[in-house]
C-alpha positions as CSV (number, residue, x, y, z in Angstrom):
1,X,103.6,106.4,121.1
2,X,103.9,107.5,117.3
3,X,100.5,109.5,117.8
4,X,101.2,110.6,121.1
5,X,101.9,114.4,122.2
6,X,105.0,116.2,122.0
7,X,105.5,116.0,125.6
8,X,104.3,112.0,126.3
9,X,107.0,111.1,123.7
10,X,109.6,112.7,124.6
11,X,108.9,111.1,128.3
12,X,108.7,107.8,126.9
13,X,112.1,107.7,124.8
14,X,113.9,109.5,128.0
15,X,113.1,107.0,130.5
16,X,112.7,104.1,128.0
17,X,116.2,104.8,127.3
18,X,117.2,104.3,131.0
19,X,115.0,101.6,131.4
20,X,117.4,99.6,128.8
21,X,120.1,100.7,130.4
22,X,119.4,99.9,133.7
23,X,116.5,97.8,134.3
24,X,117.6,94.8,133.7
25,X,120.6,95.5,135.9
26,X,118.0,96.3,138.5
27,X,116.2,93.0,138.1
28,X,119.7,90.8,138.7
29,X,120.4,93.0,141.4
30,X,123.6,94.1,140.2
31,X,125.2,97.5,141.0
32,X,123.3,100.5,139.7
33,X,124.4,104.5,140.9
34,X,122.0,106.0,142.7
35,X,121.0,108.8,140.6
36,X,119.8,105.7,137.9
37,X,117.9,104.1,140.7
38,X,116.1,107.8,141.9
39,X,115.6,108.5,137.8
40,X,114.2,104.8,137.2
41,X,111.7,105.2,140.4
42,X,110.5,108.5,138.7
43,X,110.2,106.3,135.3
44,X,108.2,103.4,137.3
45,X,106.0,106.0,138.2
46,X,105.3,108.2,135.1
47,X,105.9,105.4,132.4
48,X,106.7,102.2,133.3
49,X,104.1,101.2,135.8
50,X,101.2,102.4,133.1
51,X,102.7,100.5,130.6
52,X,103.0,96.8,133.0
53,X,99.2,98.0,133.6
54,X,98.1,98.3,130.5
55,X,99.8,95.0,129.7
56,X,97.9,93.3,132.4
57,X,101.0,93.0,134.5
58,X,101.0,95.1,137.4
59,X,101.2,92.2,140.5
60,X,103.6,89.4,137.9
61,X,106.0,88.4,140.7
62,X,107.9,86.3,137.5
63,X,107.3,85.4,134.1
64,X,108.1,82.3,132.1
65,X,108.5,82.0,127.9
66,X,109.0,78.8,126.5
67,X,108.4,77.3,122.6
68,X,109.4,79.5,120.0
69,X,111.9,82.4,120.8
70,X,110.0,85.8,121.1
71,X,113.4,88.0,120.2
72,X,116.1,89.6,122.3
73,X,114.4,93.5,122.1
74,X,111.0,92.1,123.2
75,X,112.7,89.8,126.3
76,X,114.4,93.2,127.0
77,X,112.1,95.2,126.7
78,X,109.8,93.9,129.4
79,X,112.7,93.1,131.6
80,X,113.7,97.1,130.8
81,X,110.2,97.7,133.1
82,X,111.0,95.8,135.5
83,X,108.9,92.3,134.2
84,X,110.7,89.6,136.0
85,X,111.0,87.6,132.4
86,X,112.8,84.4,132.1
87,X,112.9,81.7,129.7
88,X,113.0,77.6,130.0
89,X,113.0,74.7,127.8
90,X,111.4,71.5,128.2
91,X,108.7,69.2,127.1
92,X,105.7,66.8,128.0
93,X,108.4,64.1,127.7
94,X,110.5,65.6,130.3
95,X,107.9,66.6,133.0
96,X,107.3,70.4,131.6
97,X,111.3,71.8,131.6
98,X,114.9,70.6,131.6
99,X,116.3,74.2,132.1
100,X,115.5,77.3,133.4
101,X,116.8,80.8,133.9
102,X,118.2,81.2,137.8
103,X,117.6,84.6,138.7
104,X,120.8,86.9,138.1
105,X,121.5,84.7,135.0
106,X,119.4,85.5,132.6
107,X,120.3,86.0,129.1
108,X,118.3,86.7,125.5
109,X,119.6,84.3,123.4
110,X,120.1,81.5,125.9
111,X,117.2,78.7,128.1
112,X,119.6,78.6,130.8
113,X,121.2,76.2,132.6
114,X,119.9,72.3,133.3
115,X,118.2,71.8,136.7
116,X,119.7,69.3,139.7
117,X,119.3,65.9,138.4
118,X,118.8,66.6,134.2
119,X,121.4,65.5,132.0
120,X,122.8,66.5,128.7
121,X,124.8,65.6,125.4
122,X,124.6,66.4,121.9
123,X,125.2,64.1,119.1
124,X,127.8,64.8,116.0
125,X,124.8,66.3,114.2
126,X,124.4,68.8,117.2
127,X,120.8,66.9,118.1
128,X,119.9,67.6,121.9
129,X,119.6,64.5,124.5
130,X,118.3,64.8,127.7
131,X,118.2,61.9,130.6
132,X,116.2,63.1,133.8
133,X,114.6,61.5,136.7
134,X,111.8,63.2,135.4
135,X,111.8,61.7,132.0
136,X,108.8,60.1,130.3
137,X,108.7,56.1,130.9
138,X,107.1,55.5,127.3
139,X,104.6,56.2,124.6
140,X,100.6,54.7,125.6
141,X,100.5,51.9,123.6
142,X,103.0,53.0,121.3
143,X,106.3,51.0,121.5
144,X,107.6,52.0,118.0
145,X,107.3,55.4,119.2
146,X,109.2,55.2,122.3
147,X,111.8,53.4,120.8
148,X,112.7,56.1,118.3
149,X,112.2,58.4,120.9
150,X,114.1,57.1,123.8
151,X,117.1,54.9,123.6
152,X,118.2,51.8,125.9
153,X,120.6,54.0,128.6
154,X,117.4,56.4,128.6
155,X,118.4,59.1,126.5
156,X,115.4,61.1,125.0
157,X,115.9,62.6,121.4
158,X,114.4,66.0,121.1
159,X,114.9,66.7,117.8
160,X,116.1,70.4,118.4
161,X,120.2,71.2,117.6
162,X,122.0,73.4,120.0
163,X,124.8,73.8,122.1
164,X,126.2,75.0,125.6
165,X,127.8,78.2,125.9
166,X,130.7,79.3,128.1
167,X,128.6,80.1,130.8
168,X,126.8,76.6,130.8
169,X,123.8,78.0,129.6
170,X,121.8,75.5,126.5
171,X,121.3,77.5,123.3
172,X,118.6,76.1,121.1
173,X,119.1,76.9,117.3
174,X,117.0,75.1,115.1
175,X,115.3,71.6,114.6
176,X,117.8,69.2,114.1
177,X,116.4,68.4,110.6
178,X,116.7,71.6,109.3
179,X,120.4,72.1,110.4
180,X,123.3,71.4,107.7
181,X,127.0,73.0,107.5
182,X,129.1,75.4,104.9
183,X,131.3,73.9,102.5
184,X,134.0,74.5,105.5
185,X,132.0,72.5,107.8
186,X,130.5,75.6,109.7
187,X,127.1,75.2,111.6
188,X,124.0,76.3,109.4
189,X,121.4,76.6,111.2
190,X,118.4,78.7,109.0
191,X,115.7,78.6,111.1
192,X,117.7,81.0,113.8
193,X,119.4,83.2,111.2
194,X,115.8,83.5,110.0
195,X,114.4,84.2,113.5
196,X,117.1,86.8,114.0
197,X,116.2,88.7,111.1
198,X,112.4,88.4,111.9
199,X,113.0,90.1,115.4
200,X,113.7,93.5,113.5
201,X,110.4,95.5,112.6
202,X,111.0,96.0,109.4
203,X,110.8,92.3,108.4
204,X,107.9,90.2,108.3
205,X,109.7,86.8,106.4
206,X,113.3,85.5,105.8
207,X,114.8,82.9,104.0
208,X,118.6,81.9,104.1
209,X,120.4,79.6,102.0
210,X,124.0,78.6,102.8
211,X,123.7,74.3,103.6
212,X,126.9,72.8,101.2
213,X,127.9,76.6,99.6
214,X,130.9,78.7,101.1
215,X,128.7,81.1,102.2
216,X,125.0,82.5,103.5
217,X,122.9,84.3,101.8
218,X,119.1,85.3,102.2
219,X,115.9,86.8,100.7
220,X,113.6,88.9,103.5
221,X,110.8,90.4,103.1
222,X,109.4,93.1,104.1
223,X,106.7,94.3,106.8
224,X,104.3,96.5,104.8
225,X,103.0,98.4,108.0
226,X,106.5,98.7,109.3
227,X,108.7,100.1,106.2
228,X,105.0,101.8,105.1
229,X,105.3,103.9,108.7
230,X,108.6,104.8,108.5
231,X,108.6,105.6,104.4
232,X,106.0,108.1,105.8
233,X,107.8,109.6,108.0
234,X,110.9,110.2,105.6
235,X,108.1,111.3,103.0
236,X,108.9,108.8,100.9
237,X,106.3,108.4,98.3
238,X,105.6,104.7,96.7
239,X,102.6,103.0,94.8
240,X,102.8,99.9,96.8
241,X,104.3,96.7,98.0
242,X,106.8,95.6,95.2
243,X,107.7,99.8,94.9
244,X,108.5,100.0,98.6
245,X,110.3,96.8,98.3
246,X,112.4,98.2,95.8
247,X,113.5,101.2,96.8
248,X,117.3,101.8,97.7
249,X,116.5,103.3,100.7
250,X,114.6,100.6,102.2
251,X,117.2,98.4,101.0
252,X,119.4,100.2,103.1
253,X,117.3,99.9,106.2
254,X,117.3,96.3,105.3
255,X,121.0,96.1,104.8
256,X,121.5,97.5,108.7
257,X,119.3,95.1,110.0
258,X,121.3,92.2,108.5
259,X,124.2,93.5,109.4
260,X,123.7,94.2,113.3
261,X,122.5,90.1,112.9
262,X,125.9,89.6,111.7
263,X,127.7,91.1,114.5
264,X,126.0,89.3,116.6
265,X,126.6,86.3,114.8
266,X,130.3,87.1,115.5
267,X,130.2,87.1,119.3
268,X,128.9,83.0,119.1
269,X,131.9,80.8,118.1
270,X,129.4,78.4,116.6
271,X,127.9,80.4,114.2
272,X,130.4,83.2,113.6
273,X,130.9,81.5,110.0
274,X,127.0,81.7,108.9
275,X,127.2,85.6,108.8
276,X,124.8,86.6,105.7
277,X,127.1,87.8,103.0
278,X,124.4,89.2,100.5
279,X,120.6,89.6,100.4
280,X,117.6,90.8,97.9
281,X,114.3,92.1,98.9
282,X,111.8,90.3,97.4
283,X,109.0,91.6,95.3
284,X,105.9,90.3,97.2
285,X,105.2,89.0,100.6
286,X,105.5,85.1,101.1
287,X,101.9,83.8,101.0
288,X,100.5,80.2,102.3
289,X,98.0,80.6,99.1
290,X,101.2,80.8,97.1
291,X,102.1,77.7,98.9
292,X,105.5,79.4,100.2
293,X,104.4,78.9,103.4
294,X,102.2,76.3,105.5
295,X,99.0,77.3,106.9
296,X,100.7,78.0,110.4
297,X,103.0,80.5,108.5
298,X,105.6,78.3,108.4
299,X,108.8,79.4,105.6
300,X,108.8,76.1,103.1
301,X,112.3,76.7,102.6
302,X,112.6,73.5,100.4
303,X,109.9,75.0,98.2
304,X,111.1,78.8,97.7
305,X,114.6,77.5,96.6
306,X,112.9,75.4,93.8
307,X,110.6,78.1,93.1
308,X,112.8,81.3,93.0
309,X,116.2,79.3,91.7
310,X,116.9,82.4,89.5
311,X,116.9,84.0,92.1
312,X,119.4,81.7,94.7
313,X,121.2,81.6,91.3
314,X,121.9,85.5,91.5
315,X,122.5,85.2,94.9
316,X,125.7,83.2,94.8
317,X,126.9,84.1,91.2
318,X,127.9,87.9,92.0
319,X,124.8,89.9,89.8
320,X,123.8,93.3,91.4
321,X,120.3,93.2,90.2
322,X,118.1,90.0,89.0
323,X,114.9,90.9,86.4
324,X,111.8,88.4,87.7
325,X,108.6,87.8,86.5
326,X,106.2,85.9,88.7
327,X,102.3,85.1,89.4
328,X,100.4,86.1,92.4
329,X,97.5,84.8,94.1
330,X,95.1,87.7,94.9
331,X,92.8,87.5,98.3
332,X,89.5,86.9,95.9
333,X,90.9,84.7,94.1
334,X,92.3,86.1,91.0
335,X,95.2,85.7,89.8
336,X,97.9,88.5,88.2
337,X,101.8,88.9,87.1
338,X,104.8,91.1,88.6
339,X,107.9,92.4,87.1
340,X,110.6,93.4,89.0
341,X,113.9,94.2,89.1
342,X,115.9,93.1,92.1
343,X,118.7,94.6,93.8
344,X,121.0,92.2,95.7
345,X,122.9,93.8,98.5
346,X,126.3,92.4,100.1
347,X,126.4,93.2,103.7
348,X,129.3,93.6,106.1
349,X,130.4,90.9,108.2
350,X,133.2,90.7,111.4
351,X,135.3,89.0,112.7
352,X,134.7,86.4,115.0
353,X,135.0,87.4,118.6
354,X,137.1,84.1,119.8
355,X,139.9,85.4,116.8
356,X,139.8,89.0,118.0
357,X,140.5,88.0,121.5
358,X,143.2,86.1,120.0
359,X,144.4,88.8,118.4
C-alpha cells in the first residue's frame, strides 16, 4: 500500500482502522453500533473483500493456526477482515489437538481451552501434561520411547512450558528445556520474549538473557528492508547495515518496540517480572554461516552468549556504549572485520497489572 495512490491509501488506513476496531467484535458477535456495522459493510466492499481475494480467502468459512505462534497483529489482522481465525494446540500423540478456540473466545496470545474429555497439569518446572481418550497408546516398536514419553497413569510429556490463564484458556511459552527463572524465582521463558519482539517489523532476530540474573536483558536485530523503508521515508541517509543499526534514531524505534513488549508483559502475572530492562542493537544480522543460528533459522542462544560475552557483560554491568570488533562470513565466501560501537538502551517497564488492581 506504500506505492499506492493518494486516494487507495488513504482508503486503506480509514477502514483498516475500523476494521481493528471492530471486526473482530463482529466476528464474536458482540455488540457493535450500527453506524460501525454500515461503515464496515462499505469497508468489506471497497477494501476488505479484495484483500481476503487476493489472499485466496474469499469462501474460508474458518481458519485454523497451529505450531509456532504467527504474532498477535497478524492473528488480528485477518480477523480485522472478517477471516474467521483461530488457533489450537495439539499433536500426533494426541490425535491432532488438545485445545481449541470456541467461537466468541478467541484470544492472541492464548490456544484456548481443552476439549470434553482432555486433561491437564503442569509440573514444578511448568512442563505441559496432557491425558485424553484420544491419546497415543505407544511408540512402533519403541518401548524406550514411550516410556519417556508417557508415564504409568497415562500422562503424555509434551515438552512445551505454559500455563492456564484466568479465563481457562492454555498459554504456551516456550519448550520446557529452554525455560529457567530470575534470581527471584520469576518465570523466564526466552523463546516467547524473543517471539514477542520478532512480531514487530522492525526486527528480524532477538536474543534475551535473564535465566539466574535479577533481571532481562536482550540484543535484537534489525530487519534491513524494514528500518531501510522507513529510514527512507524520514530521509535518513546511512552507508549500510552496521550504520543503520547504529543510529539513535533507529535505536529509538527499537526502544518503543521493546517497550510496548513490556507492557504487555505486565498484564500476564507469570511473566510480569521478565520485562527487558536494557537492550543493544547489534552490529550485523545473526547468520547460520556464522553458526549463530541453525540451518532452520533457529537463535543458538547457548552459542551467542559465549560468543558475544563482552557484550552480555555490558549488558548487566551498567556501560552506555560497548566498542566490538568481530569477523563476518560474506555470501562468497570471504571473510572480513567490523568495528562498532554499541549503544545499550534501558527501556521502561510497568507495573504489574495483578499489583495495580491491588492498588
Amino acid at each position: 500500500m506504500e506505492d499506492a495512490g493518494a486516494v487507495k491509501r488513504w482508503l486503506y488506513r480509514v477502514f483498516m482502522n475500523l476494521a481493528q476496531r471492530v471486526g473482530g467484535a463482529l466476528l464474536d458477535g458482540r455488540s457493535v453500533g450500527p453506524l460501525d456495522r454500515l461503515l464496515y459493510a462499505v469497508g468489506d466492499f471497497v477494501v476488505y473483500g479484495p484483500l481476503r481475494n487476493v489472499l485466496g480467502m474469499s469462501r474460508v468459512r474458518v481458519a485454523y493456526t497451529a505450531g509456532e505462534a504467527i504474532g498477535p497483529d497478524l492473528f488480528k489482522f485477518y480477523r480485522s477482515i472478517g477471516i474467521n481465525l483461530k488457533q489450537l494446540y495439539g499433536s500426533t500423540e494426541t490425535s491432532v489437538f488438545v485445545c481449541i478456540q470456541p467461537n466468541g473466545q478467541v484470544k492472541a496470545d492464548t490456544v484456548g481451552p481443552a476439549v470434553p474429555g482432555v486433561e491437564l497439569k503442569f509440573t514444578p518446572q511448568r512442563e505441559l501434561l496432557i491425558r485424553s481418550p484420544g491419546l497415543f497408546k505407544e511408540y512402533y516398536k519403541n518401548p524406550q520411547a514411550t516410556l519417556e514419553a508417557k508415564d504409568a497413569e497415562g500422562w503424555f510429556r509434551t515438552g512445551d512450558a505454559g500455563y492456564v490463564d484466568p479465563d481457562g484458556h492454555l498459554k504456551i511459552i516456550d519448550r520446557v528445556k529452554d525455560v529457567g527463572a530470575l534470581s527471584d524465582g520469576t518465570l523466564f521463558a526466552p523463546k516467547y520474549l524473543e517471539n514477542k519482539l520478532k512480531f514487530f517489523p522492525y526486527i528480524q532476530e532477538a536474543v534475551a538473557f535473564g535465566d539466574k540474573r535479577d533481571e532481562v536483558c536482550a540484543f535484537v536485530n534489525i530487519d534491513m528492508e524494514a528500518v531501510g523503508n522507513w529510514a527512507e521515508r524520514q530521509n535518513m541517509p546511512y552507508s549500510g547495515y552496521t550504520d543503520l543499526a547504529t543510529r539513535d534514531e533507529v535505536n529509538d524505534l527499537l526502544r518503543e518496540c521493546v517497550e510496548k513488549v513490556n507492557a504487555d508483559l505486565a498484564q500476564e502475572p507469570e511473566l510480569a517480572n521478565s520485562q527487558i530492562h536494557r537492550f543493544l542493537t547489534l552490529h550485523k544480522a545473526l547468520d547460520a554461516d556464522d553458526e549463530e543460528l541453525t540451518r532452520t533459522r533457529k537463535v543458538r542462544r547457548g552459542f551467542i552468549a559465549e560468543k558475544y560475552a563482552t557484550l552480555v557483560d555490558a549488558l548487566y554491568s551498567g556501560k552506555d556504549s560497548v566498542h566490538i570488533e568481530a569477523k563476518v562470513r560474506y555470501e562468497d565466501g570471504r571473510t572480513g572485520s567490523i568495528s562498532a560501537d554499541l549503544k545499550i538502551r534501558s527501556a521502561k517497564t510497568f507495573a504489574p497489572a495483578a499489583a495495580k488492581k491491588a492498588a
